[in-house]
N, CA, C and O atoms as CSV, one atom per row, in Angstrom:
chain,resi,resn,atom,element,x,y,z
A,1,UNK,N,N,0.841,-1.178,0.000
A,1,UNK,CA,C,0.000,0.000,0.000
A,1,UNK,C,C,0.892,1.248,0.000
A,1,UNK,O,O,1.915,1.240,0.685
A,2,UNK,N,N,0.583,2.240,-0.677
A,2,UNK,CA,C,1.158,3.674,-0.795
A,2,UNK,C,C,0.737,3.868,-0.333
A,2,UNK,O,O,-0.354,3.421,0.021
A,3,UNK,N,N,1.822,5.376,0.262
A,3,UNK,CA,C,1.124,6.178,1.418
A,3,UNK,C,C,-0.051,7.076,0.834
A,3,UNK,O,O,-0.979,7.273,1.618
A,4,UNK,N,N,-0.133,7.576,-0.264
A,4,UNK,CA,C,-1.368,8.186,-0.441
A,4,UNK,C,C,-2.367,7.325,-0.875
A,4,UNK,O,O,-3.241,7.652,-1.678
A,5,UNK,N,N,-2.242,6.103,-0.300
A,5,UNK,CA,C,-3.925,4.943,-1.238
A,5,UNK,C,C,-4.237,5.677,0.543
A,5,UNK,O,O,-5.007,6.630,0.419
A,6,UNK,N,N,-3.999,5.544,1.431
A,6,UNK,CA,C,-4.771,5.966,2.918
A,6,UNK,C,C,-4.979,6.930,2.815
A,6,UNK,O,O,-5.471,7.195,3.912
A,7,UNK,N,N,-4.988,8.013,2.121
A,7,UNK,CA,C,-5.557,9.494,2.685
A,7,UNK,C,C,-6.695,9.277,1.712
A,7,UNK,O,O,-6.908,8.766,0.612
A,8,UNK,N,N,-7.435,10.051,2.869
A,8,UNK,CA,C,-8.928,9.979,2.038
A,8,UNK,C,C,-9.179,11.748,2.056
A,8,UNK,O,O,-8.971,12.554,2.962
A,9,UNK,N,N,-9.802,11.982,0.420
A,9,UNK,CA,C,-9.838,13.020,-0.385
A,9,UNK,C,C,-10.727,14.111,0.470
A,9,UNK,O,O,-11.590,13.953,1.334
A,10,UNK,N,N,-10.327,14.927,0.051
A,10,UNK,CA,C,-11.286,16.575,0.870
A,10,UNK,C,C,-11.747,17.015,-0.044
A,10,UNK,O,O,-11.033,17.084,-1.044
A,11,UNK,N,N,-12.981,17.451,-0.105
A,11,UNK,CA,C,-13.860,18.096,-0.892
A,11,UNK,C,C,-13.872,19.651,-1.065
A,11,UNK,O,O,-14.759,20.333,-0.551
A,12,UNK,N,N,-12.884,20.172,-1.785
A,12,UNK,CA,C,-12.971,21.797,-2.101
A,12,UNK,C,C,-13.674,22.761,-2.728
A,12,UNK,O,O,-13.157,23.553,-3.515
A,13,UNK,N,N,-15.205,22.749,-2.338
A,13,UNK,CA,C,-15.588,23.951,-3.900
A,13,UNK,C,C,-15.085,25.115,-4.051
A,13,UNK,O,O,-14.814,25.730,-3.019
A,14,UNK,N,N,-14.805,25.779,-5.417
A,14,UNK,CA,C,-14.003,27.005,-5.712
A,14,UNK,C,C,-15.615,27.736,-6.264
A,14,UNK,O,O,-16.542,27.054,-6.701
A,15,UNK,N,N,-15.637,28.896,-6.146
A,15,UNK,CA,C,-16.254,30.067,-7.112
A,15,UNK,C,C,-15.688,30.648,-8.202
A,15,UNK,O,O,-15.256,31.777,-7.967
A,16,UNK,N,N,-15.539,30.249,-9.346
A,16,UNK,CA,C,-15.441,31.079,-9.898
A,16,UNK,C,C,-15.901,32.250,-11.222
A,16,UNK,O,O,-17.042,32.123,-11.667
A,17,UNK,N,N,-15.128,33.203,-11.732
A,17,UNK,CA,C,-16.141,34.203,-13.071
A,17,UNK,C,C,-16.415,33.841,-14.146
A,17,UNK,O,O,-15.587,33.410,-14.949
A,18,UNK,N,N,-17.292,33.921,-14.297
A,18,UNK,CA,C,-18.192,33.300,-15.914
A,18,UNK,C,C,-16.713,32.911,-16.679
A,18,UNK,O,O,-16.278,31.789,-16.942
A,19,UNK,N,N,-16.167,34.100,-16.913
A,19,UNK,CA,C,-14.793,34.331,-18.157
A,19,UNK,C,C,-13.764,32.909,-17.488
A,19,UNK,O,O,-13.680,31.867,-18.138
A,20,UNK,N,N,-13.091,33.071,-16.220
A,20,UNK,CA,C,-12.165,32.152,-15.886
A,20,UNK,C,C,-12.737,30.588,-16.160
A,20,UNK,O,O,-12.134,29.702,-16.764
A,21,UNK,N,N,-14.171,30.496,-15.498
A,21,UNK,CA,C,-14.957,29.004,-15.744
A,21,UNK,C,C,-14.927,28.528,-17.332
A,21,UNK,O,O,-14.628,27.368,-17.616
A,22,UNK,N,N,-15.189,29.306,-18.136
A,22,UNK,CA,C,-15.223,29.157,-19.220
A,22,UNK,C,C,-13.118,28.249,-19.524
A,22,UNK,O,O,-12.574,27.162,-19.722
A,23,UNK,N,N,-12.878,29.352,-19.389
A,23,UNK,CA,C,-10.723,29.379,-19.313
A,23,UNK,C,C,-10.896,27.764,-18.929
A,23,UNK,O,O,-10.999,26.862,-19.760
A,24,UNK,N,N,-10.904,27.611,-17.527
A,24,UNK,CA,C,-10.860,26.040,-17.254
A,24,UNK,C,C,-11.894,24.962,-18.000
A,24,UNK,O,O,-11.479,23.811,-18.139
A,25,UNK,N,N,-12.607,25.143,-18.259
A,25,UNK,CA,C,-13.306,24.136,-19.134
A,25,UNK,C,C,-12.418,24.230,-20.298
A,25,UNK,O,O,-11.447,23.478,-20.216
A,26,UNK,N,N,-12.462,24.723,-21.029
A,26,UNK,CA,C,-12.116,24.450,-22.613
A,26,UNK,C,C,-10.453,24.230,-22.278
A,26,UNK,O,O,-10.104,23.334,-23.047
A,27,UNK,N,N,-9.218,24.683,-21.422
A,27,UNK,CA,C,-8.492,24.057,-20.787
A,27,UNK,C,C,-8.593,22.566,-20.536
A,27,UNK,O,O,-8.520,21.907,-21.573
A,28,UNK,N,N,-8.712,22.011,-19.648
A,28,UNK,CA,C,-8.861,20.790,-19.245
A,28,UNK,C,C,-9.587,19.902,-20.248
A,28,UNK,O,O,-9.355,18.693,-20.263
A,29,UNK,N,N,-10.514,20.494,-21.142
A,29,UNK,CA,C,-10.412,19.677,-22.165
A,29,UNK,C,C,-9.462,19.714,-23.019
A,29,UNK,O,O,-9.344,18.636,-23.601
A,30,UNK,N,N,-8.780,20.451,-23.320
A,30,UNK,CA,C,-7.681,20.756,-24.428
A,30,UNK,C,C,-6.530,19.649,-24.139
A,30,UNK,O,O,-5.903,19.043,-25.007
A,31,UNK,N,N,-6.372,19.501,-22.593
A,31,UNK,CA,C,-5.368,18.756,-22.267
A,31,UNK,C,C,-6.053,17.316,-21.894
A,31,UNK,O,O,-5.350,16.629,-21.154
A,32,UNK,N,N,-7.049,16.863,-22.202
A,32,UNK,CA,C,-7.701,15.502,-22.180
A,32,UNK,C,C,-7.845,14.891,-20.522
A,32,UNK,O,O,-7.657,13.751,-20.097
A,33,UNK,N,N,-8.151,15.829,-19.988
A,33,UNK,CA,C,-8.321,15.677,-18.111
A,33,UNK,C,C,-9.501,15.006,-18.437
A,33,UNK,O,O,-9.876,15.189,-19.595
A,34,UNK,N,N,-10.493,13.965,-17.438
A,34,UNK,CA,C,-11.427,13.485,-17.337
A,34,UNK,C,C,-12.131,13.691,-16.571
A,34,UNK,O,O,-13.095,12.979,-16.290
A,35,UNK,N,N,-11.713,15.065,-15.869
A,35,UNK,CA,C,-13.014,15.739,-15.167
A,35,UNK,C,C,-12.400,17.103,-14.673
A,35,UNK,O,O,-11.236,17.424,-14.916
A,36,UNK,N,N,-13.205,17.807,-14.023
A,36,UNK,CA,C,-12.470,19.110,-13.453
A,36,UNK,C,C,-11.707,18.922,-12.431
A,36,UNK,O,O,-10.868,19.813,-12.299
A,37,UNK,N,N,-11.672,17.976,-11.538
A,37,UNK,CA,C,-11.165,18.081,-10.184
A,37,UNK,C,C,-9.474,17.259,-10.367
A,37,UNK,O,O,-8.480,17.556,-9.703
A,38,UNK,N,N,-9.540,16.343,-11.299
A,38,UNK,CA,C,-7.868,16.152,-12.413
A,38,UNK,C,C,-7.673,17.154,-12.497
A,38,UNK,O,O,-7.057,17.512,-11.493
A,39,UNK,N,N,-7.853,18.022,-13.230
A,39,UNK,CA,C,-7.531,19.493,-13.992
A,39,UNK,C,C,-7.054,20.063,-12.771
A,39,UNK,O,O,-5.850,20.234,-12.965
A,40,UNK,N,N,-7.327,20.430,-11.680
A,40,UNK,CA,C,-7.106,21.179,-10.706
A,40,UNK,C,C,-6.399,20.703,-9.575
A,40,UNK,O,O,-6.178,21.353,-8.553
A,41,UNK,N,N,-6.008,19.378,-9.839
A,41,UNK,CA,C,-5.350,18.402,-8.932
A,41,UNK,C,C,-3.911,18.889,-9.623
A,41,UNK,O,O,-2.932,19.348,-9.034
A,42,UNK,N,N,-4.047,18.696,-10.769
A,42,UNK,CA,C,-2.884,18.634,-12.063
A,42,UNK,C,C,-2.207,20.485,-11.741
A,42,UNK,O,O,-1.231,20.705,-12.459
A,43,UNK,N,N,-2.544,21.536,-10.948
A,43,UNK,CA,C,-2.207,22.408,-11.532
A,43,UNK,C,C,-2.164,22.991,-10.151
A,43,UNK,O,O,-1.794,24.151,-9.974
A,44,UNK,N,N,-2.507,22.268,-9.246
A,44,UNK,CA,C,-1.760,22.280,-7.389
A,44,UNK,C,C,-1.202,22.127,-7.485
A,44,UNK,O,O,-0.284,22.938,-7.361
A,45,UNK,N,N,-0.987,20.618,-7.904
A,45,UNK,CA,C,0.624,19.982,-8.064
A,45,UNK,C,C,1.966,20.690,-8.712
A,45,UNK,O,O,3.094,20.876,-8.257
A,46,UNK,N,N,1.385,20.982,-9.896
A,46,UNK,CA,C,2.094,21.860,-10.823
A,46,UNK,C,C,2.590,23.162,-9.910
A,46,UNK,O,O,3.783,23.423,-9.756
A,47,UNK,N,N,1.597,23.880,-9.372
A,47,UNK,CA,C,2.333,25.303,-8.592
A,47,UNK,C,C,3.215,24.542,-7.350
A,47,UNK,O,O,4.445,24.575,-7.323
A,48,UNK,N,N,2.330,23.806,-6.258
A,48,UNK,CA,C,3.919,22.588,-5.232
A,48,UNK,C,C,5.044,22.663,-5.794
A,48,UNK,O,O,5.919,23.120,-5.059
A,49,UNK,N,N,5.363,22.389,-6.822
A,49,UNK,CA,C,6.388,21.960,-7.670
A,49,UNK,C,C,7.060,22.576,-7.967
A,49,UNK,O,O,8.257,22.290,-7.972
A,50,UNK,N,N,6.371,24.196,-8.517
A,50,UNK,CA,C,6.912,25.187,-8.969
A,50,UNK,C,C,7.582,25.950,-7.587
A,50,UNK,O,O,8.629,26.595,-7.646
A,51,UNK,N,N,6.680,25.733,-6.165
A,51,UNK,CA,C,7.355,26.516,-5.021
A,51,UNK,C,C,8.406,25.518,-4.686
A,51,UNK,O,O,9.390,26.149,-4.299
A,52,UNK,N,N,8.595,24.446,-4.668
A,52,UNK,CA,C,9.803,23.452,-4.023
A,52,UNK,C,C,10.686,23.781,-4.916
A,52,UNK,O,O,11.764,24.039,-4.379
A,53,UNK,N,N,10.701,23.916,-6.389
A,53,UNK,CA,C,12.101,24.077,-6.802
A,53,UNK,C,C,12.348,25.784,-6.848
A,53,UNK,O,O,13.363,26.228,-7.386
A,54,UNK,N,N,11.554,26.490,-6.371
A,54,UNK,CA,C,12.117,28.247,-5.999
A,54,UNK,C,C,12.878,27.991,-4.794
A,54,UNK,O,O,14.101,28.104,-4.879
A,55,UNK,N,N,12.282,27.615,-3.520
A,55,UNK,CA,C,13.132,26.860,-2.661
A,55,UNK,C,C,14.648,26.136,-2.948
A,55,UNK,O,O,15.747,26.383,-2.452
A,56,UNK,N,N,14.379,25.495,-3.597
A,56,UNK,CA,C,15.472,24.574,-3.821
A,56,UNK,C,C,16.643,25.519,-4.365
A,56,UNK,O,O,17.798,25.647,-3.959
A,57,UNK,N,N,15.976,26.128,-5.399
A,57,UNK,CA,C,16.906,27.598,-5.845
A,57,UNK,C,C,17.637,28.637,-5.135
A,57,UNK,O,O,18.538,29.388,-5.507
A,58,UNK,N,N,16.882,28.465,-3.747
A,58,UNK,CA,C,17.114,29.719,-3.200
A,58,UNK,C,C,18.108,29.118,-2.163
A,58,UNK,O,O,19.161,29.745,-2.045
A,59,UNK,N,N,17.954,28.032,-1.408
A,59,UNK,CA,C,19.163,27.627,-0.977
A,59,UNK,C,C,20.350,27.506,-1.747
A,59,UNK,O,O,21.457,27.924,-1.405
A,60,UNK,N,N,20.022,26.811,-2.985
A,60,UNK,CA,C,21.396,26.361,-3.619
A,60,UNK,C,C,22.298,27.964,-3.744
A,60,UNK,O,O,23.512,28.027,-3.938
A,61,UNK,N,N,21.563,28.931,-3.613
A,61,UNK,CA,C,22.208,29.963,-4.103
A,61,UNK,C,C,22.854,30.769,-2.635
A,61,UNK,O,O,23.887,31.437,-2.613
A,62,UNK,N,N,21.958,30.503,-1.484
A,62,UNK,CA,C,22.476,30.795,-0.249
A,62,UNK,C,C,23.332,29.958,0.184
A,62,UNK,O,O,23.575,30.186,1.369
A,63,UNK,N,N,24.016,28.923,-0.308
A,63,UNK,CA,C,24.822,27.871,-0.013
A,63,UNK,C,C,26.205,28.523,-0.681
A,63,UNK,O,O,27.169,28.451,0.081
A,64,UNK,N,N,26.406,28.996,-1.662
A,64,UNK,CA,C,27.091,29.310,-2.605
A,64,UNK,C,C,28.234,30.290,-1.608
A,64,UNK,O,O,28.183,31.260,-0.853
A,65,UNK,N,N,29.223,29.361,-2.146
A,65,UNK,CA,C,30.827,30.137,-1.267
A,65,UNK,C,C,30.549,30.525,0.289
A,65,UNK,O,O,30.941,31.497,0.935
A,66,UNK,N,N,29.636,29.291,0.704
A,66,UNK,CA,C,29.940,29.117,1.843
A,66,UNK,C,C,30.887,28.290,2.316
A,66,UNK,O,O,31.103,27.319,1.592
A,67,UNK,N,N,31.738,28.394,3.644
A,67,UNK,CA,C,32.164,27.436,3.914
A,67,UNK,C,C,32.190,26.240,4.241
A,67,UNK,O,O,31.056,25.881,4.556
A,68,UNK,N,N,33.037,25.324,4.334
A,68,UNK,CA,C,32.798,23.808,3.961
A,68,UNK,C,C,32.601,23.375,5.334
A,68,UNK,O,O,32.833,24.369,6.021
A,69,UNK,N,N,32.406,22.757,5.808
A,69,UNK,CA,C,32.087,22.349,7.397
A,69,UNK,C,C,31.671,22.623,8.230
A,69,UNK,O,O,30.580,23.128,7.963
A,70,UNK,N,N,31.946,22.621,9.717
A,70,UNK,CA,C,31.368,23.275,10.625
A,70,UNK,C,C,32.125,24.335,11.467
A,70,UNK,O,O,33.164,24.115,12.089
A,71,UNK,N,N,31.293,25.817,11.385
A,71,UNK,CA,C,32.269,26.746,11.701
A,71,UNK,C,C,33.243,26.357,13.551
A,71,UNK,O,O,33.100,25.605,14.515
A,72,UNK,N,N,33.931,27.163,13.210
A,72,UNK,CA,C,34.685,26.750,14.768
A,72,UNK,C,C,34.149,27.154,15.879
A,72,UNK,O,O,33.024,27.609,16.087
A,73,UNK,N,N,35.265,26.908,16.778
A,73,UNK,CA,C,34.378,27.818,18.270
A,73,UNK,C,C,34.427,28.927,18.143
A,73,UNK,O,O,33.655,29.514,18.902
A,74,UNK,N,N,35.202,29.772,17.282
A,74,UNK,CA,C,35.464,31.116,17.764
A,74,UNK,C,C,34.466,31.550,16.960
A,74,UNK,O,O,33.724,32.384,17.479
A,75,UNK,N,N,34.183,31.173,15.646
A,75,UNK,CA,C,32.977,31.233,14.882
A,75,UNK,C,C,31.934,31.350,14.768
A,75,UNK,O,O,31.222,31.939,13.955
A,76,UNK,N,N,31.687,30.465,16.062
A,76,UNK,CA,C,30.407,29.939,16.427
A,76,UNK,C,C,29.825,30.762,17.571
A,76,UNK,O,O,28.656,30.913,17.923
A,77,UNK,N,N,30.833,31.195,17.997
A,77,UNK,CA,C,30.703,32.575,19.157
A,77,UNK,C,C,30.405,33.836,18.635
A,77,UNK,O,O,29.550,34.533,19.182
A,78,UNK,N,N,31.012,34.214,17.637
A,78,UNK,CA,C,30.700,35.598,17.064
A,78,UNK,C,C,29.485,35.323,16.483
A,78,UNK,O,O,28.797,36.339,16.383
A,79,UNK,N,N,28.770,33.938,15.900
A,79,UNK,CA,C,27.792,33.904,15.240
A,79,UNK,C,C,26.280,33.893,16.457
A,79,UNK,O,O,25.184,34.269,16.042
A,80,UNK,N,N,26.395,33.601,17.356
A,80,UNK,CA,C,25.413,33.680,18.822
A,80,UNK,C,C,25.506,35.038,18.897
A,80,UNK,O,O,24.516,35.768,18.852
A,81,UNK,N,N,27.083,35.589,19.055
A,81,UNK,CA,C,26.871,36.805,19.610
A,81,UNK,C,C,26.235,37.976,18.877
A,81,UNK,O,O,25.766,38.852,19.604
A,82,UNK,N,N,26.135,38.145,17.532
A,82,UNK,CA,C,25.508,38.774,16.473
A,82,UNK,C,C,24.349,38.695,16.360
A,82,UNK,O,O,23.731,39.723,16.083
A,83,UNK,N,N,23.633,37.423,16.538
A,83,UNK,CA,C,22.250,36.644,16.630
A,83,UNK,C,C,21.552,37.551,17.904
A,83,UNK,O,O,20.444,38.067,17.765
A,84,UNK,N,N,22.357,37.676,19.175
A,84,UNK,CA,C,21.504,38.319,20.422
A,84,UNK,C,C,21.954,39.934,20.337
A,84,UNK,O,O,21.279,40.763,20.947
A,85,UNK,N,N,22.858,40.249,19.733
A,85,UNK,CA,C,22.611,41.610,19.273
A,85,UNK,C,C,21.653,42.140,18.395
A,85,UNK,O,O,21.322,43.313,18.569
A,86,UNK,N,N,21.032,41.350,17.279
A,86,UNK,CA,C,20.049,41.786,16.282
A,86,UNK,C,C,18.735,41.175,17.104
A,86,UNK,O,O,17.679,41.787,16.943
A,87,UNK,N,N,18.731,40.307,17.752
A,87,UNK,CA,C,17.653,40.001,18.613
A,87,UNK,C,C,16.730,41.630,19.128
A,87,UNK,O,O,15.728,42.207,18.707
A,88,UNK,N,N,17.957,41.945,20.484
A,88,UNK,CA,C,17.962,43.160,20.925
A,88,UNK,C,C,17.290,44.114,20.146
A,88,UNK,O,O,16.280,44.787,20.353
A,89,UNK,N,N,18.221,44.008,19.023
A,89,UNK,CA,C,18.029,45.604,18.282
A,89,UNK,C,C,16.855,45.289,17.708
A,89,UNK,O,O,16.255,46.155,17.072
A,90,UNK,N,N,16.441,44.251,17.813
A,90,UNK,CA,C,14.339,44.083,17.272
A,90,UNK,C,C,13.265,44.207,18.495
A,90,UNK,O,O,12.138,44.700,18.448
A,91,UNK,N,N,13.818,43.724,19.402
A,91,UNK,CA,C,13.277,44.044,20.483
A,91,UNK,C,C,13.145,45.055,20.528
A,91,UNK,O,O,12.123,45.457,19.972
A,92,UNK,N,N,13.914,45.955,21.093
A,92,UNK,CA,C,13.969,47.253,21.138
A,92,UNK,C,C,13.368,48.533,19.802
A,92,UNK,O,O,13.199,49.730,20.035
A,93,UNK,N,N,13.251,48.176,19.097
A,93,UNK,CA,C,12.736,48.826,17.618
A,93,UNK,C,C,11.378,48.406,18.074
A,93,UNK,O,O,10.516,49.278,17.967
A,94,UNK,N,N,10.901,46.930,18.695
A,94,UNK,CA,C,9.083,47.252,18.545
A,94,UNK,C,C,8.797,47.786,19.704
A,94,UNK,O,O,7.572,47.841,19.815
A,95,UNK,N,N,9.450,48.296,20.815
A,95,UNK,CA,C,9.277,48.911,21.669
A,95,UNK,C,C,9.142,50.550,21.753
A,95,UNK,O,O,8.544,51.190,22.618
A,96,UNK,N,N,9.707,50.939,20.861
A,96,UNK,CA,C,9.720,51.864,20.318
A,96,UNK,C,C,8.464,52.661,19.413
A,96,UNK,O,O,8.692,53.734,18.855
């Protein structure tokens, strides 16, 4: 058994404008879906997909010429100690 044969489905109705309803019908037929709720399964998935690899992007790029391992102690001290200074300085700014 897959893990998604156990989840059992949620029922979402959407509203939507004459013009867009129209858009998704003749859509989802264009692409040979066999009902509307494929069509809209197909295009969740599709945006998921599209946010995991912006993600994925955005680390790979915050990763970039970082250093290789784990910083040291002395490293690791200035990096706490910077952390409770900007803490502070937020604290203090909503107090303000």
């Amino acid at each position: 058994m897959h893990y998604f044969d156990a989840m059992k489905a949620v029922t979402i109705n959407i509203s939507l404008n004459p013009e867009l309803a129209d858009f998704a019908r003749s859509d989802s037929e264009a692409h040979a879906f066999d009902s509307m709720s494929e069509y809209m399964r197909d295009l969740i998935r599709n945006r998921r997909q599209e946010q995991i690899n912006q993600d994925v992007a955005f680390l790979e790029k915050a990763i970039e010429g970082a250093p290789i391992g784990d910083p040291s102690d002395e490293e690791m001290a200035e990096i706490v100690k910077a952390q409770h200074r900007i803490r502070a300085e937020r604290k203090s700014a909503r107090r303000s």
